[in-house]
N, C-alpha and C positions, 0 to 999 in steps of 0.2 A: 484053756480059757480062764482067764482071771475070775476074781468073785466079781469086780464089780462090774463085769460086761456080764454075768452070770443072771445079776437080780433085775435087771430090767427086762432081760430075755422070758423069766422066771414068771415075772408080775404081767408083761403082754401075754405070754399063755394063760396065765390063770387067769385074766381080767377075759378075754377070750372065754376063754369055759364057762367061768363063773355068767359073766350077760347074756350069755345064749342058755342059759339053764335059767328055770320058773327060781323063786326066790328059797322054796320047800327043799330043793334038789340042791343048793349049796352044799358044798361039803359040811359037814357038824364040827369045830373045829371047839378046842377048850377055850375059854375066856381071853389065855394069858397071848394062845397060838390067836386067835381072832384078834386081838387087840394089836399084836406087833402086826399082820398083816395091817389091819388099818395106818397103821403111823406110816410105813414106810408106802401106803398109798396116797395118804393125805401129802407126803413130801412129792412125790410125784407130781401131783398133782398141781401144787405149789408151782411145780417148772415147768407145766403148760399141758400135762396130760389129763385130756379131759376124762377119758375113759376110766383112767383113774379115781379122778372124783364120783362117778357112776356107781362103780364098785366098790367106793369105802363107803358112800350112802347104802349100799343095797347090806356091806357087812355092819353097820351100826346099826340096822333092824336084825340082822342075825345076832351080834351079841347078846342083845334083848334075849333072848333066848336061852346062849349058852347061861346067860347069869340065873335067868330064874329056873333052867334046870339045871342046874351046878349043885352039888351037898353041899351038907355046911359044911364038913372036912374040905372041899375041897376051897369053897369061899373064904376057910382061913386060912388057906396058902398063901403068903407073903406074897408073893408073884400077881397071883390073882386079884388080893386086895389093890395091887399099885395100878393093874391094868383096867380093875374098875375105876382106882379115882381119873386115869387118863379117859377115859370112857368118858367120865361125868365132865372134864374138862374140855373133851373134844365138844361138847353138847349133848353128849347123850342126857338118856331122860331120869330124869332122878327120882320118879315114883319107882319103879321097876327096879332101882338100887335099893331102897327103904325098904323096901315089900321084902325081897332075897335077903338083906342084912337083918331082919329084923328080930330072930333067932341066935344070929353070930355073935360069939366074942371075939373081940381082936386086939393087939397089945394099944398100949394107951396115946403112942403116936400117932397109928394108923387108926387108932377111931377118931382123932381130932381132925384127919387129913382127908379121911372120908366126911365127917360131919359137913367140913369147910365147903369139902368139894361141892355136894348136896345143895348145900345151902348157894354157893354159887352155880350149879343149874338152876336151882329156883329165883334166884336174881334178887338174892336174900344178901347184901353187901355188907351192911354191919355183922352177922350173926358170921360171911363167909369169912371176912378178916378178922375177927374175934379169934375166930379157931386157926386161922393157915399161919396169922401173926406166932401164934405157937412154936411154929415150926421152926428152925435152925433149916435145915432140908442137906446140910453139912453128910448125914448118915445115909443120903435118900440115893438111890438112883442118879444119874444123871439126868434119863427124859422126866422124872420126877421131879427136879431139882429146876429143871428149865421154865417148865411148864407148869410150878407154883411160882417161880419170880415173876412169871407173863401175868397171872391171874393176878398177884398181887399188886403188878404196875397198873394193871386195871382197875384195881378196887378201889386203889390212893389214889386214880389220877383226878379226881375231882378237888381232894382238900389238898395234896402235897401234890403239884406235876414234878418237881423237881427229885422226889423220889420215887415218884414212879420213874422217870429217865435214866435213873440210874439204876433200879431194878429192870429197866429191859436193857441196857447195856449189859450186864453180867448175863442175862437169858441167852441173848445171843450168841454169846461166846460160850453157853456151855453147850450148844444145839445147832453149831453150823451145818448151810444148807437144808435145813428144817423147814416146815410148816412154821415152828414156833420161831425162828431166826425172820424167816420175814414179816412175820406177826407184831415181832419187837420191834423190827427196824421200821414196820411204817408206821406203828403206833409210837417212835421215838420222833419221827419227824415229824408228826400231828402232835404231840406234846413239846414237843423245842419249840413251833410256834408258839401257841398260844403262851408258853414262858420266856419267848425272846431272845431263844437262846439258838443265837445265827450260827455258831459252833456247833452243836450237837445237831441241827436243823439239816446243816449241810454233810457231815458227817452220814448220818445212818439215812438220808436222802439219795447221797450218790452210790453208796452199799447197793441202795434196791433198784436204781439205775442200772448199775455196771451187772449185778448179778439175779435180778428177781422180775425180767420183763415179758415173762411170759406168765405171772403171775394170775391168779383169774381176778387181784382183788388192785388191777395196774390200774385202771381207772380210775377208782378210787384214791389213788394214790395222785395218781396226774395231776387231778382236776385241785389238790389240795395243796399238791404243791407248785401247780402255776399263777396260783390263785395267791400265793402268799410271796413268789419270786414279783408278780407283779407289783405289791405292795412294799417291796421293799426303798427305801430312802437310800437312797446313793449317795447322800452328804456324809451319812451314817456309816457306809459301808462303799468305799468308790471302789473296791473289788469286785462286786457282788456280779458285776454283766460281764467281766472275764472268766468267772468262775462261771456260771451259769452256762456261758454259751459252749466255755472246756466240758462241764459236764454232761454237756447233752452230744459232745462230740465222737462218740463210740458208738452212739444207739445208729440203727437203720434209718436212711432217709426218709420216709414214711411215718415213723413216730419222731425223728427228728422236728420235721413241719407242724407236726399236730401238737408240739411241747411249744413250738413256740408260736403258734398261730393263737392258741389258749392264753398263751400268755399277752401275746399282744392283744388281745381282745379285752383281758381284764385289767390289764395298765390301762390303756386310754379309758375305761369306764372307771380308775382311779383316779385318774389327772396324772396317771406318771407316765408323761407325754415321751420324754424322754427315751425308756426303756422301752415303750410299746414303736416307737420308729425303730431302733435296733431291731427286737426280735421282728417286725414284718419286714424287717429288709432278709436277713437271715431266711428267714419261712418265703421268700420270692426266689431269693437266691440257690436253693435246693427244689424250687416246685419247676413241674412241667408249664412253659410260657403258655396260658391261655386257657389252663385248668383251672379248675373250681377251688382249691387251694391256692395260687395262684393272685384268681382275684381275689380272695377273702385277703392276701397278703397287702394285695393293692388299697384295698379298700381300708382294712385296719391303718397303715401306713400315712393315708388321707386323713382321717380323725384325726391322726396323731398332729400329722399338718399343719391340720388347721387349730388344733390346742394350741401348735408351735409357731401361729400367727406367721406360717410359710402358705400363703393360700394358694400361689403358683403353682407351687408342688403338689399341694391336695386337688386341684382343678385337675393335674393331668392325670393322678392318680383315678380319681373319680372315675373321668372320662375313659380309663382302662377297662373299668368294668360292666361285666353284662349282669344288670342288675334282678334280670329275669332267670338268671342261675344260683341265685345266691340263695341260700336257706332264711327262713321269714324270721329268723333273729338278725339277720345281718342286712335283712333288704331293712331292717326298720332302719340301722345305723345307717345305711348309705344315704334313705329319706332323711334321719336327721344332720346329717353331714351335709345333705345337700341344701336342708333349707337353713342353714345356718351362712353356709355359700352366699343363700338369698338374700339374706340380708345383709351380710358385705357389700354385693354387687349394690345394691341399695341406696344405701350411706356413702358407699364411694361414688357412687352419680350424684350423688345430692353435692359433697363436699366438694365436688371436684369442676362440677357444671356440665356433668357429660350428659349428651342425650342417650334416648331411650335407643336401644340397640335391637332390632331386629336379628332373632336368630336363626339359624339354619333350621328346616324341619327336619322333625326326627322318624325315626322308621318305626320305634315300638309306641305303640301310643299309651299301653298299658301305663308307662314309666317314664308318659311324654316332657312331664312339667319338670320333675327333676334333669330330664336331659336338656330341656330348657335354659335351667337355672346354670347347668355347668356351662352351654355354649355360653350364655352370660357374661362368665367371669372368667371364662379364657377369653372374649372379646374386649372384655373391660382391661383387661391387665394388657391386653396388644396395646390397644386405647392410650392406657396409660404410660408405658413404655414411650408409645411416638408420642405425648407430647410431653414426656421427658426428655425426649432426644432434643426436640425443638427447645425447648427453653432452655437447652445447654449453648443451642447455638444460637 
């Protein structure tokens, strides 16, 4: 059996053992042994094993442990000190570092790199990049090396984002399929926005796409990046709804619809009328006819509509949906969509001289007045139709 069908086999036993044992009954493992099992759980976990994140929680309270019963011989083992500063960069707790270290000498890199580290649990940012700035990380480890470029695209991303992006571009690549590779890549997407940088945006966007959807931190991700595909300018970029709709075309139908139902939801509450009719045609065209995803497709698609002064379209769209299924963010829009309707119908009897219209009763009464307003204005546009017909002839 190879290694790599070896360590997953490895890690479901142990994650096994270890959760069915009180926290006391863990194995006692060394700082440097405790710490590599944690990375390589935290990557797991990364790819959708929950179990996984279970037992590097329950091992980041046991390292606590090994550190403050560790000697100080053993504390200035190189090895040790580097899997303490990961420790402190996974979140571990930085009192429990200070207290063990406070005895130790260690050479003059690795006191800067623990300082930093420290200082960044404490959520100490100048004091953290003061010290990690020090560093070159050229001499360090690799998972050292990765996971000081992540902290430090974090620490810049407030006054520099353009180098924080380029410090998680190199993390990436030196940490693939890591914890710390999707860390980069969605905090490089959330930093491309806010710097406008449609390049790098879409780049480490469709990375976590095609490779990181089982992530625990997808949502987050989604919601950040549907939120800013809706906001984009298509004068600015007329590729952006070919690219958008290719890169969502590998994911599962199911998150398919929910990429772009998101999205159309926050296009039309942009104005980008345009974009939001695309993705709810898309998001109809993969959902089951007559689901709850479905109508939200329908209904988004009518907004869009009626922004696009298509009110025919939005009338039948409307009328597709059961307003009494929809979640009470979406029944608001349908309300608003519908009485927006209302005053179309309105103004076009007025301009037009048409009488008041009688309409069909409806069967839900909770949602009487809006299904009102749509018979309305699919009467008014029949209305209007026949006497365009006649004044042709």
């Amino acid at each position: 059996m190879s290694k790599a069908k070896c360590i997953p086999l490895f890690l479901t036993f142990f994650s096994w053992v270890c959760l069915s044992l009180p926290l006391s009954a863990v194995p006692s493992l060394t700082v440097r042994d405790t710490m590599r099992s944690i990375e390589r759980l935290q990557d797991a976990f990364i790819s959708g094993d929950q179990d996984a994140g279970k037992l590097s929680s329950r091992l980041m309270v046991q390292i606590e442990t090994d550190i403050t019963n560790s000697s100080v011989a053993e504390l200035q083992n190189r090895k040790n000190v580097f899997s303490v500063i990961i420790f402190l960069m996974s979140g571990g707790n930085p009192v429990v570092v200070e207290k063990a270290f406070r005895n130790v000498n260690v050479d003059e890199d690795q006191k800067n790199l623990l300082a930093g580290a420290i200082a960044y649990a404490r959520n100490d940012r100048s004091e953290a990049l003061s010290k990690l700035s020090l560093m070159s990380g050229v001499s360090l480890p690799l998972n050292i090396q990765g996971r000081l470029l992540l902290v430090r695209a974090i620490l810049v991303s407030e006054t520099d984002v353009e180098l924080a992006i380029s410090l998680l571009l190199k993390a990436r690549f030196l940490m693939p399929g890591t914890i710390v590779e999707e860390g980069a890549l969605r905090r490089c997407s959330s930093y491309a926005e806010k710097l406008g940088d449609e390049s790098s945006f879409k780049q480490c966007s469709l990375e976590i796409l095609n490779r990181f959807q089982n992530s625990p931190y997808w949502q987050e991700f989604m919601d950040g990046f549907t939120k800013h595909a809706s906001s984009i300018d298509e004068k600015k970029d007329p590729d952006f709804s070919l690219w958008f709709t290719s890169a969502l075309r590998d994911l599962p139908p199911p998150v398919q619809v929910e990429m772009f139902l998101s999205t159309a939801s926050s296009a039309v509450t942009n104005g980008n009328f345009l974009f939001g009719k695309l993705c709810a045609s898309r998001a109809s065209s993969i959902s089951d006819a007559a689901s709850e995803s479905w109508m939200r497709a329908a209904l988004y698609g009518a907004a869009a509509m009626i922004g696009l002064n298509d009110f025919e379209t939005a009338t039948k769209n409307l009328r597709s949906v059961k307003i009494a299924q929809l979640k009470q963010d979406d029944q608001m829009l349908y309300k608003k969509a519908a009485n927006v309707l209302e005053q179309i119908v309105a103004e076009t009897q007025a301009e037009n001289n048409l009488p008041d219209i009688d309409p069909e009763k409806e069967e839900d009464p909770q949602f009487a007045s809006y299904q009102v307003t749509i018979s309305n204005a699919e009467n008014m546009l029949k209305v209007l139709g026949e006497k365009g017909v006649q004044e042709k002839r």
